[in-house]
Short mmCIF file of the C-alpha atoms (twelve columns), coordinates in Angstrom:
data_MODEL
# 
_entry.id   MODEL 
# 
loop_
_atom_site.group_PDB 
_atom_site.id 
_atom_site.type_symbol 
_atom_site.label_atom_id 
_atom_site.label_alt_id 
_atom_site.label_comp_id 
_atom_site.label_asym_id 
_atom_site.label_seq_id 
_atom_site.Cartn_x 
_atom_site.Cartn_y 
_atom_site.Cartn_z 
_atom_site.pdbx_PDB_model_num 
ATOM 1   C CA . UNK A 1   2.726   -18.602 -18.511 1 
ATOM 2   C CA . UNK A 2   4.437   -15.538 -19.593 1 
ATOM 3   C CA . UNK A 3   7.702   -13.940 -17.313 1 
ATOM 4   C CA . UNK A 4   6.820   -10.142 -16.038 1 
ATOM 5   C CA . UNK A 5   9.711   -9.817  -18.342 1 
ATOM 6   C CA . UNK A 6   7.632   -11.024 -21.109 1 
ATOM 7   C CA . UNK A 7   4.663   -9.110  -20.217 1 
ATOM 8   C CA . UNK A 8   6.509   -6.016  -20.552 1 
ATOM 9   C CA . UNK A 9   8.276   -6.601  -23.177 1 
ATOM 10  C CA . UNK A 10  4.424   -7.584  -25.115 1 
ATOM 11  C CA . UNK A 11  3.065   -4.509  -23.875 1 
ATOM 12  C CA . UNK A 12  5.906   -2.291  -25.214 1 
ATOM 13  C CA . UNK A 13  5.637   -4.090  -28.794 1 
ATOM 14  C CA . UNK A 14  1.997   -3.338  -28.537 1 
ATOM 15  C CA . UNK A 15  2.573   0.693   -28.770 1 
ATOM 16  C CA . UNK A 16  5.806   -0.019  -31.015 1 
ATOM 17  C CA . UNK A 17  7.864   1.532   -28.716 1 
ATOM 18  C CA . UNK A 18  11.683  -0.238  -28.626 1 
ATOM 19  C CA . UNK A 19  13.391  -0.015  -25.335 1 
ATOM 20  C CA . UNK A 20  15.416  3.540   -25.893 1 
ATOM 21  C CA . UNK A 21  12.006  4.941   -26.278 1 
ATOM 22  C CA . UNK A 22  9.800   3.402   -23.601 1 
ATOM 23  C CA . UNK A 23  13.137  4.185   -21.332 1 
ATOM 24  C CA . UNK A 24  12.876  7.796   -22.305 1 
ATOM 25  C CA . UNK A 25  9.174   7.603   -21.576 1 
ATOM 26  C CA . UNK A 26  10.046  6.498   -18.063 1 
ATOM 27  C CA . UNK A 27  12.380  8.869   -17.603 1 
ATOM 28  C CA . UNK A 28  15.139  6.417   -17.054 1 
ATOM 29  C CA . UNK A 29  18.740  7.565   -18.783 1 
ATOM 30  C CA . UNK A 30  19.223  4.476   -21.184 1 
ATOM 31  C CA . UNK A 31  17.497  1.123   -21.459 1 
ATOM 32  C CA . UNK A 32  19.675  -0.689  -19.456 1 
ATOM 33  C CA . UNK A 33  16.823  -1.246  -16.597 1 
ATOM 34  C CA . UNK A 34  14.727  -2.022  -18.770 1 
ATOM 35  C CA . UNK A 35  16.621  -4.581  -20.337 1 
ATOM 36  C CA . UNK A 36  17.121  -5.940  -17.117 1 
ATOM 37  C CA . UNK A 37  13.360  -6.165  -16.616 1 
ATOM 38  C CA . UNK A 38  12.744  -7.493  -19.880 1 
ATOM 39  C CA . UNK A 39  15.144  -10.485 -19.193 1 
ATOM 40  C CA . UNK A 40  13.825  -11.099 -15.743 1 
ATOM 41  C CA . UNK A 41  16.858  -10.690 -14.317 1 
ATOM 42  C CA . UNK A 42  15.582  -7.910  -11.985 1 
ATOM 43  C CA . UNK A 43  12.476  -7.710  -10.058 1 
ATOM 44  C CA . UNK A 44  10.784  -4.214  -11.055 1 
ATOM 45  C CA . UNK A 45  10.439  -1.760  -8.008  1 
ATOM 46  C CA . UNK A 46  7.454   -0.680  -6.797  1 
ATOM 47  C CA . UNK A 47  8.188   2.999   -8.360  1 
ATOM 48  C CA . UNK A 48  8.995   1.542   -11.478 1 
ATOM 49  C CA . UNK A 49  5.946   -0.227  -11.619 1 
ATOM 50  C CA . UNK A 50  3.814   2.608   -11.385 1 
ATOM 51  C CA . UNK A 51  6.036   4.262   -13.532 1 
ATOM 52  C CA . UNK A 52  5.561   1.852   -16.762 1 
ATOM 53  C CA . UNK A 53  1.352   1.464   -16.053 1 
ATOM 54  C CA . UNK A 54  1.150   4.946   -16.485 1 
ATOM 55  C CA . UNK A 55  3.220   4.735   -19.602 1 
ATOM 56  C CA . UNK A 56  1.520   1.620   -20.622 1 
ATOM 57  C CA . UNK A 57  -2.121  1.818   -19.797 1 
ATOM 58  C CA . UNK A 58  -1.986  -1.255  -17.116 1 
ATOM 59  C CA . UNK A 59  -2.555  -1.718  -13.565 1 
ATOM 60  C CA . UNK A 60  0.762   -1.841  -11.682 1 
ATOM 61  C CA . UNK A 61  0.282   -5.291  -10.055 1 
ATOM 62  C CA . UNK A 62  0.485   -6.472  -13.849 1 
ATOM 63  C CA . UNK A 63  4.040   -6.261  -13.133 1 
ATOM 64  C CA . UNK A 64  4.322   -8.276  -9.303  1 
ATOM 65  C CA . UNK A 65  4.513   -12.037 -9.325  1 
ATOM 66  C CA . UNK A 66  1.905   -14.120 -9.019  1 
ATOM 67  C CA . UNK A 67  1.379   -13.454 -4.951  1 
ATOM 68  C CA . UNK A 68  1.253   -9.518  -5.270  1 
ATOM 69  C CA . UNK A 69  -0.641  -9.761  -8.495  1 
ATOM 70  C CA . UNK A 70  -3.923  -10.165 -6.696  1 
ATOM 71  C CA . UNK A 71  -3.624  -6.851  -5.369  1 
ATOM 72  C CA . UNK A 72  -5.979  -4.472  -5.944  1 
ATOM 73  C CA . UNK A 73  -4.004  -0.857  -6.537  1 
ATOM 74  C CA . UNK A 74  -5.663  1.984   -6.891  1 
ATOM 75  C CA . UNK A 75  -5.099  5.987   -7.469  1 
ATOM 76  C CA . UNK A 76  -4.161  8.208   -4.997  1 
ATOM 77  C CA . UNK A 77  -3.143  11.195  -5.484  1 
ATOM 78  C CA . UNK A 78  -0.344  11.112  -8.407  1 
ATOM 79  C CA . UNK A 79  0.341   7.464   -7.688  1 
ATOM 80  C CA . UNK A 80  -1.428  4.305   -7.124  1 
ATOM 81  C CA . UNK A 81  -1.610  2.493   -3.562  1 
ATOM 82  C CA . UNK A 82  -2.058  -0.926  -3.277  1 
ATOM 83  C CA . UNK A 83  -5.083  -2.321  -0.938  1 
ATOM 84  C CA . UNK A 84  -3.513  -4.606  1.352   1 
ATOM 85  C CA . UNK A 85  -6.391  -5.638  3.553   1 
ATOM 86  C CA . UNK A 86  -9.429  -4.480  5.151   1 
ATOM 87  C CA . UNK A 87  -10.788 -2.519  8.411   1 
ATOM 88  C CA . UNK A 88  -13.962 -4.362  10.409  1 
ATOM 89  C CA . UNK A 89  -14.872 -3.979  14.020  1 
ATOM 90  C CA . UNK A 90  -11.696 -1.960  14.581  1 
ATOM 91  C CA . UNK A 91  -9.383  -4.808  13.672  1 
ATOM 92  C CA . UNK A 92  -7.382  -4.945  10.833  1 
ATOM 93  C CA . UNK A 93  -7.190  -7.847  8.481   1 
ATOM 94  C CA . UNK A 94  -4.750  -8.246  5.858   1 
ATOM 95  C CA . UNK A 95  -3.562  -10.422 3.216   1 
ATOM 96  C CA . UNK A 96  -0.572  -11.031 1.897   1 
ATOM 97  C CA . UNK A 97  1.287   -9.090  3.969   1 
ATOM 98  C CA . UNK A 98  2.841   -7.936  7.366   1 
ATOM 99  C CA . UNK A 99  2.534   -4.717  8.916   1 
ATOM 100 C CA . UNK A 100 5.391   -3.220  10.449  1 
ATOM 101 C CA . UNK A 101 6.527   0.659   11.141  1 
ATOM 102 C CA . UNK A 102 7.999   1.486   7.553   1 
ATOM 103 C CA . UNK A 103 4.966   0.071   6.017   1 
ATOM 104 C CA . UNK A 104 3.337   -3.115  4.243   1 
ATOM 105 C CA . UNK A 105 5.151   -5.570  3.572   1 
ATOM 106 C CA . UNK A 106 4.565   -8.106  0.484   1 
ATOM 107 C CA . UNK A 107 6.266   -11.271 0.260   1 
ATOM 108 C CA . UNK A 108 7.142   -12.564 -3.509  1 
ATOM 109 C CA . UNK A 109 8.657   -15.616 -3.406  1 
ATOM 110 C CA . UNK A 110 10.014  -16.342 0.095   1 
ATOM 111 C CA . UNK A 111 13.012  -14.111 -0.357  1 
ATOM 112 C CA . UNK A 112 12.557  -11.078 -2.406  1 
ATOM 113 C CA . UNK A 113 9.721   -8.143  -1.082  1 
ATOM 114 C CA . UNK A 114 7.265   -5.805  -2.180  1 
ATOM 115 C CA . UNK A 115 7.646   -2.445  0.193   1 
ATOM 116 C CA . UNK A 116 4.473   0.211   0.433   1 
ATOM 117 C CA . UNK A 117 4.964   3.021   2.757   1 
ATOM 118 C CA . UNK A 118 1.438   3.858   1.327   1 
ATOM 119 C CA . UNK A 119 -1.558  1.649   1.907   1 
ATOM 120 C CA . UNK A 120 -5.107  1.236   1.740   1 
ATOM 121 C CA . UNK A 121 -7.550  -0.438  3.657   1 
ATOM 122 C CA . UNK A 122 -11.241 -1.381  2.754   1 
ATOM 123 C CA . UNK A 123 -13.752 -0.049  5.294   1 
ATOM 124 C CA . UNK A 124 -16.351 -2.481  6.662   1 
ATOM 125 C CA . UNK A 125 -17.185 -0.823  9.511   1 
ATOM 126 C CA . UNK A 126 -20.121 1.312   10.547  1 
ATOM 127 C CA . UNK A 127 -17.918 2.629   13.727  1 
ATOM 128 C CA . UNK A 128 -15.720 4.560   11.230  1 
ATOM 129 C CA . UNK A 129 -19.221 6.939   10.274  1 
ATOM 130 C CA . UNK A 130 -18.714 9.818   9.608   1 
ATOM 131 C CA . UNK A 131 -14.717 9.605   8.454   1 
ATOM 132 C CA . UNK A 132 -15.202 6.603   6.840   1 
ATOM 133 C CA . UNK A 133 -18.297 4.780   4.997   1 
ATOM 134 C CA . UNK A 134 -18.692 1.068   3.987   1 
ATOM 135 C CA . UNK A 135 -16.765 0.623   0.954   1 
ATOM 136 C CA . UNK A 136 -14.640 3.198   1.357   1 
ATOM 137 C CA . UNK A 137 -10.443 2.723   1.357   1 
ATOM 138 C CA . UNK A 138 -8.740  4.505   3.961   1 
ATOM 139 C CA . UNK A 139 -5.288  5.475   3.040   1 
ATOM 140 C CA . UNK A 140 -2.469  4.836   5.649   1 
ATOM 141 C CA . UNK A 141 0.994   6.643   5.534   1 
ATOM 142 C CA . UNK A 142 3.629   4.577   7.674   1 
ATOM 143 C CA . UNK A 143 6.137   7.722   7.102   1 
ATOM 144 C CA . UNK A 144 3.833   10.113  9.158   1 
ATOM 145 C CA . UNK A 145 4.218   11.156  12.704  1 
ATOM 146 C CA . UNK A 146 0.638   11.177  14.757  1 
ATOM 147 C CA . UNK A 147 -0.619  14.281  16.020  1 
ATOM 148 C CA . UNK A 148 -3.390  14.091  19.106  1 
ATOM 149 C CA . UNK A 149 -6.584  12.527  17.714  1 
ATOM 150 C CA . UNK A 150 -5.425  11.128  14.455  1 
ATOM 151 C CA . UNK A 151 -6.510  8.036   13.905  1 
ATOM 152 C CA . UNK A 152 -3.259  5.069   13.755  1 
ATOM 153 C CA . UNK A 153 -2.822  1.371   12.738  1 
ATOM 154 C CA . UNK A 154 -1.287  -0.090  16.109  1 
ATOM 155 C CA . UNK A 155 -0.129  -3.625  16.731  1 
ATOM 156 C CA . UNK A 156 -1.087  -4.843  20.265  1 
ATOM 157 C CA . UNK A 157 0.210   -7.338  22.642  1 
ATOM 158 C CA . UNK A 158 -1.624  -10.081 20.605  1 
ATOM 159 C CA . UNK A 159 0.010   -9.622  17.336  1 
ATOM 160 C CA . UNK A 160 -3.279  -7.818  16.103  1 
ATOM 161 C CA . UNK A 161 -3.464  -5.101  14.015  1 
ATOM 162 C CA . UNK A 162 -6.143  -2.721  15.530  1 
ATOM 163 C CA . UNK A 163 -7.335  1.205   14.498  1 
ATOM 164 C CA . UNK A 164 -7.059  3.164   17.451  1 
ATOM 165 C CA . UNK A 165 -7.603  6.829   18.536  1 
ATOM 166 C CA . UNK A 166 -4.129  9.047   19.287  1 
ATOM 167 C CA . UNK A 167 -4.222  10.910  22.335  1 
ATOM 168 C CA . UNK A 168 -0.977  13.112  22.588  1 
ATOM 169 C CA . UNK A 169 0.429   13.788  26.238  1 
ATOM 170 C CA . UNK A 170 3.190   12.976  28.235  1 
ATOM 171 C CA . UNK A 171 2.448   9.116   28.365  1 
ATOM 172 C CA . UNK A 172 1.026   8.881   24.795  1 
ATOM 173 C CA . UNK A 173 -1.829  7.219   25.041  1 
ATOM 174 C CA . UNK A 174 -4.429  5.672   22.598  1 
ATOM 175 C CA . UNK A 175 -7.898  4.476   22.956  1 
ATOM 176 C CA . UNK A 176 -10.062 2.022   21.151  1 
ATOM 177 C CA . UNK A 177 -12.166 3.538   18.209  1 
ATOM 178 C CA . UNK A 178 -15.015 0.442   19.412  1 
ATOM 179 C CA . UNK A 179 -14.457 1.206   23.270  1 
ATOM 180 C CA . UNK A 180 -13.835 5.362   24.184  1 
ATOM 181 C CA . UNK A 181 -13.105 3.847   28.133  1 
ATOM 182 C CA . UNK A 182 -10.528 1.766   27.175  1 
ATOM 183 C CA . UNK A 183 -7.190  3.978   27.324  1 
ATOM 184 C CA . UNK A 184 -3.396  2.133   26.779  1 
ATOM 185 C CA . UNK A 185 0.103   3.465   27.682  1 
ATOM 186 C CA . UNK A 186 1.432   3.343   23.554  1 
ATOM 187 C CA . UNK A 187 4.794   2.120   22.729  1 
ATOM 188 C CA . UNK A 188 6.165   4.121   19.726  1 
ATOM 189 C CA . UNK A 189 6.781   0.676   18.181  1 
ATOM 190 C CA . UNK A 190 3.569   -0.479  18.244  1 
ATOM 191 C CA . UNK A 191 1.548   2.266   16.186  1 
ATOM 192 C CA . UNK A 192 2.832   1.347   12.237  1 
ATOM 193 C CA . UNK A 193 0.619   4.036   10.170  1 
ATOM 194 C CA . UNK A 194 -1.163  7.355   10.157  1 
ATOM 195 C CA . UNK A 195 -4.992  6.833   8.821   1 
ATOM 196 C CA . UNK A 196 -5.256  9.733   6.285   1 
ATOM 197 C CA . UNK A 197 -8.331  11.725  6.609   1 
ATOM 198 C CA . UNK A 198 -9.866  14.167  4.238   1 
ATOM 199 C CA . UNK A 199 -7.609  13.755  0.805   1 
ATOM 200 C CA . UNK A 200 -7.266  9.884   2.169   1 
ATOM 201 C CA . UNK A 201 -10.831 8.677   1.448   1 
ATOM 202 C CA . UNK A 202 -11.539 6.822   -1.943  1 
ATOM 203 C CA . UNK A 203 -14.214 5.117   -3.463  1 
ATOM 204 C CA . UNK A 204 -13.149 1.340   -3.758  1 
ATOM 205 C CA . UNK A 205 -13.659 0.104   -7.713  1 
ATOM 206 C CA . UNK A 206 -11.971 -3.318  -7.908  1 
# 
């Protein structure tokens, strides 16, 4: 089985680009990062990724090790956000990752991680009508600060991720998207993403 080194290195001899001009390309100042790739002696970054399946007409989990290359990524926007799990009953389930307050967290190969500030998460849940339909990934933006009503990604007291309702006032409370009686004092480390509504709906194409 070929290194992600080797896959890029293929996929570069495919255009008949050498590495001066896929670096320029990248808009990286030589072709010593791309060298490193190319020799596995680096893991490629998240932005880099993106950065050569742009360039080179590939998903950018083509570059992730075996563990993160099930991912699904797709576009948002002017990048591509990988789909990390999926929303059902107001719960969150997710795969291969961990959830925390910077964002989703991939694991590689039990030492080395894949970082996403930017997520998505499949919709299977009629109790997201009308923001949300079946099929539908939400996008969630660890880096955002909620504002009263947005909808957040919260960890409870059980370890569970959970999609709540934001209620701003001098407590800051949420309340269950499934359950509108059911109100929570919120800890500030316990809500880990903004949902993004509007701009942060797309159709899910695996």
């Amino acid at each position: 089985m070929d290194t992600i080194g080797k896959i890029i290195q293929r996929l570069r001899n495919d255009i008949n680009l050498d590495q001066d001009e896929l670096s320029l390309l990248c808009g990286w100042p030589n072709k010593g990062r791309l060298g490193k790739y190319e020799s596995d002696i680096k893991e490629v970054t998240v932005d880099d990724a993106i950065i050569l399946s742009s360039v080179l007409g590939v998903s950018p989990s083509t570059f992730f090790s075996p563990t993160i290359g099930h991912t699904v990524f797709i576009p948002y926007k002017c990048t591509s956000v990988p789909v990390v799990g999926e929303v059902e009953a107001g719960k969150v389930q997710i795969m291969d990752y961990v959830l925390t307050t910077q964002g989703s967290i991939g694991d590689i190969d039990g030492e080395n991680t894949n970082f996403y500030p930017i997520y998505g998460l499949k919709v299977n849940d009629n109790n997201l009508t009308p923001h949300f339909s079946n099929g539908e990934v939400m996008v969630v933006d660890a880096r955002s600060y909620p504002a009263n009503g947005d909808m957040v990604i919260v960890k409870n007291r059980n370890c569970e991720y959970k999609i709540e309702l934001f209620i701003e006032n001098r407590y800051n409370h949420f309340k269950s998207i499934n359950n509108k009686e059911n109100h929570n004092i919120l800890k500030s480390n316990q809500v880990l993403g903004v949902v993004s509504l509007g701009d942060g709906k797309i159709s899910y194409c695996p």
